[in-house]
C-alpha positions as semicolon CSV with decimal commas, in nm:
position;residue;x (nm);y (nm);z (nm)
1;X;5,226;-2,955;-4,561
2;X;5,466;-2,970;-4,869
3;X;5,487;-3,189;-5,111
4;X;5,685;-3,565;-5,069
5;X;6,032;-3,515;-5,148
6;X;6,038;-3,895;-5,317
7;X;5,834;-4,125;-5,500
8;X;5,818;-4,358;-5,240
9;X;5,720;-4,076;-5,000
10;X;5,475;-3,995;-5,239
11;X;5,317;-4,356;-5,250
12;X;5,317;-4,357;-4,864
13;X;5,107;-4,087;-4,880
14;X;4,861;-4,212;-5,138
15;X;4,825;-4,534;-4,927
16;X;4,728;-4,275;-4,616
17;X;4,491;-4,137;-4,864
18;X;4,315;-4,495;-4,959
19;X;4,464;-4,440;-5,306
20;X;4,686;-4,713;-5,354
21;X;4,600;-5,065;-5,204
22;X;4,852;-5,389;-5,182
23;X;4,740;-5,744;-5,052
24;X;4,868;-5,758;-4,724
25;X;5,035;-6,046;-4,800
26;X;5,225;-5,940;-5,072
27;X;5,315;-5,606;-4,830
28;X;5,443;-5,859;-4,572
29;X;5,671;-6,054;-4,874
30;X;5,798;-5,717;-5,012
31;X;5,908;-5,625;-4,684
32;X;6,095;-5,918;-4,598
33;X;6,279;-5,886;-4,917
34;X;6,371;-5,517;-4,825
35;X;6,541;-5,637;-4,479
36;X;6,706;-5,898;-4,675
37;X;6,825;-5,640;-4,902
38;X;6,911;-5,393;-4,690
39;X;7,172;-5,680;-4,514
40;X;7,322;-5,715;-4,837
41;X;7,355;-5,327;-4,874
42;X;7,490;-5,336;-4,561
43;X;7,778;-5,584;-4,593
44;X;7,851;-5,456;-4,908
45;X;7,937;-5,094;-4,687
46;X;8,136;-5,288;-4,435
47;X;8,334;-5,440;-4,708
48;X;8,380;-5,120;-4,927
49;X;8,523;-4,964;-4,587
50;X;8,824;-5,231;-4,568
51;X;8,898;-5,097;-4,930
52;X;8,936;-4,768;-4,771
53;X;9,244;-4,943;-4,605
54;X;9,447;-5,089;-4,937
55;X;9,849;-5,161;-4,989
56;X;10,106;-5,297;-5,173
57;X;10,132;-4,944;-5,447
58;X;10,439;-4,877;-5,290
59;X;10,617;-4,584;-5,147
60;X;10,655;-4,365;-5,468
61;X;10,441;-4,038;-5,462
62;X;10,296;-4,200;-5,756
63;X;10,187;-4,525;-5,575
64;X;10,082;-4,318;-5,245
65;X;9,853;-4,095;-5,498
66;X;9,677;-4,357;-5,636
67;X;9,647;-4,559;-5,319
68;X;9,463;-4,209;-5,118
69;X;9,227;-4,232;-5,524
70;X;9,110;-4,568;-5,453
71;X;9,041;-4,527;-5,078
72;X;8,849;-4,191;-5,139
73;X;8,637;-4,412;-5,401
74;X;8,555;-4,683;-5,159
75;X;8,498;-4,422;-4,882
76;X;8,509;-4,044;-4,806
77;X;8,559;-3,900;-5,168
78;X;8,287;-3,757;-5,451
79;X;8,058;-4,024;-5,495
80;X;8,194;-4,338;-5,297
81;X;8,087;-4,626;-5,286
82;X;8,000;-4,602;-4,892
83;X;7,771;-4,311;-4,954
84;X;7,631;-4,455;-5,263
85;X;7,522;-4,725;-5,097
86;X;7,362;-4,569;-4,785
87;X;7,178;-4,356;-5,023
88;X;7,035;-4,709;-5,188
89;X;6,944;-4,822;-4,842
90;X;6,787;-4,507;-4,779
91;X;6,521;-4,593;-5,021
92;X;6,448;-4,967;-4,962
93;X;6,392;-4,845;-4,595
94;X;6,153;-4,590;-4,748
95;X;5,983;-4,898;-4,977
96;X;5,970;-5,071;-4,632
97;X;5,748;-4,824;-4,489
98;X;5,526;-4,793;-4,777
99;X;5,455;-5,229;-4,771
100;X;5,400;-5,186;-4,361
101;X;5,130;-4,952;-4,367
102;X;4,902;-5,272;-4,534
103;X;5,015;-5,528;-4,327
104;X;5,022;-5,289;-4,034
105;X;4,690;-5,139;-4,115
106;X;4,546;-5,479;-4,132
107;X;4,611;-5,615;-3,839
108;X;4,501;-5,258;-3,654
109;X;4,187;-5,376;-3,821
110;X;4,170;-5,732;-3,699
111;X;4,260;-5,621;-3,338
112;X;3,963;-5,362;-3,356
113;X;3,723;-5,613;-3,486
114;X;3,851;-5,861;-3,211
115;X;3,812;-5,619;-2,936
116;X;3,481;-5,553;-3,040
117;X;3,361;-5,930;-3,050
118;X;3,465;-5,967;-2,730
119;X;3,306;-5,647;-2,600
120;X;2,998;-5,797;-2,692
121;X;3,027;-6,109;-2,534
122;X;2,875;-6,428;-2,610
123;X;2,479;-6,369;-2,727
């Protein structure tokens, strides 16, 4: 297997390895705050897309020219905004996975230990 392509990648694959450790917790609070972020990325993209739609330059070649510059900014052209975005949301949602392998690995843990107790039985 290669190696990650990201640092976040490459933190999600120390915390496989037992070499990085977060309170579970704090895991659960930083991944709230990247869905909360990732709604704000989100809205931002539907909103930069209704730029993509803009008036009022006229019907000069002039005004048409930099109408089609602004659109292509907000969406479709080198580096818009659209893309620029997703690519932000791209890594939160890699973050995300990171902070759910503690929480997630915790409660594996506490299901496991609970299944055992009651395997036992009472004594």
């Amino acid at each position: 297997m290669g190696e990650p392509a990201t640092y976040w990648q490459a933190l999600a694959v120390a915390a496989d390895q037992g070499q990085l450790y977060l309170n579970p917790a704090a895991a659960q609070a930083c991944s709230a705050a990247c869905d909360e972020y990732i709604l704000k990325l989100e809205n931002h993209q539907r909103e930069a897309r209704v730029l993509a739609n803009i008036s009022g330059y006229g019907d000069f070649k002039s005004g048409t020219e930099l109408r089609d510059m602004f659109a292509a900014k907000a969406v479709g052209g080198e580096d818009n905004m659209v893309d620029v975005l997703q690519s932000h949301i791209d890594v939160v949602e890699e973050m995300k996975v990171v902070f759910n392998k503690f929480f997630t690995a915790t409660d594996i843990v506490d299901d496991t230990n609970a299944a055992d107790v009651w395997a036992q039985g009472p004594k």
